[in-house]
N, C-alpha and C positions, 0 to 999 in steps of 0.2 A: 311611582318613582319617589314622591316623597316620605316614603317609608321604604324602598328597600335600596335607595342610594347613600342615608345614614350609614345602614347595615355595612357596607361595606366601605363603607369610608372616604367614596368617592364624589360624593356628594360638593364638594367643596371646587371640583371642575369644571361641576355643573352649574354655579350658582348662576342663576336670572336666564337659562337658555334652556327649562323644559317647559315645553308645550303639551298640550294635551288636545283631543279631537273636540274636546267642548271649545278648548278657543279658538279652533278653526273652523269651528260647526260644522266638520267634514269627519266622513270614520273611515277608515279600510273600508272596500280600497278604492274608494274616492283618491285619485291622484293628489287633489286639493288639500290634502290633509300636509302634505310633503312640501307641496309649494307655499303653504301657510310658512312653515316651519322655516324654508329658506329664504322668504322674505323677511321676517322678524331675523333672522342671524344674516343677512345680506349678503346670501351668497348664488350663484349660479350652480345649478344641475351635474355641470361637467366637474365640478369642486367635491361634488358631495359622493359620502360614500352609504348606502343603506343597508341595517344588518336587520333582518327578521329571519323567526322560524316558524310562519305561517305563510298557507298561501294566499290570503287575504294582503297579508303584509306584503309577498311580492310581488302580487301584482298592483299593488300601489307603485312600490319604487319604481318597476317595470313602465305603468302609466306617467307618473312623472320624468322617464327618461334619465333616471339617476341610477349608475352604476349599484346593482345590488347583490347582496350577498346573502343566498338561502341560506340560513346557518339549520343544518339537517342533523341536530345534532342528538336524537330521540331516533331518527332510522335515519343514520349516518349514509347509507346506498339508495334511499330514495329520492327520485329525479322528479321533477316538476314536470308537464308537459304541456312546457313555455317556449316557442322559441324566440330570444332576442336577445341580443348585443347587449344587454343591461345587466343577465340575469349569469352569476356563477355561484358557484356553490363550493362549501366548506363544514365539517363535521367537528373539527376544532379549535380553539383557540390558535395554536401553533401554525394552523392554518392562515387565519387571520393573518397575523403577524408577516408572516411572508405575502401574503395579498398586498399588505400596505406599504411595501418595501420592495 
């Protein structure tokens, strides 16, 4: 992240709120890694929104019980064989966008 959030200039959104799984000493998909992350930004589960496109990654956000979004965006038609109220799925940006609105 601190080389490819530069890159794109967005860097500047993020400042003092990325975490990494060394400073949670938790990795995918230790849920723990997500509750790390929501306790340093003070927020609760039902606030948070999680995007990955692995399934390590989802099933963390899945374990933490934070709304998650597969981003399937490499084999846009392939489905996880997750079932839970956490897990939805999106293959594009535009997608996103309407998820969060």
């Amino acid at each position: 992240m601190a080389f490819t959030l530069p890159l794109t200039k967005l860097n500047h959104y993020f400042e003092g709120t990325v975490y990494s799984a060394l400073d949670a000493h938790a990795w995918k998909p230790d849920p723990k890694l997500l509750h790390f992350v929501m306790d340093k930004m003070q927020v609760r589960a039902e606030e948070c929104l999680f995007i990955d496109d692995s399934l390590v990654g989802v099933q963390a956000g899945i374990g933490a019980q934070v709304t998650t979004l597969y981003f399937s965006h490499a084999e846009p038609h392939k489905k996880i064989e997750v079932d839970s109220p956490y897990l939805h799925y999106i293959s594009g940006m535009r997608q996103l966008l309407a998820f969060v609105q």
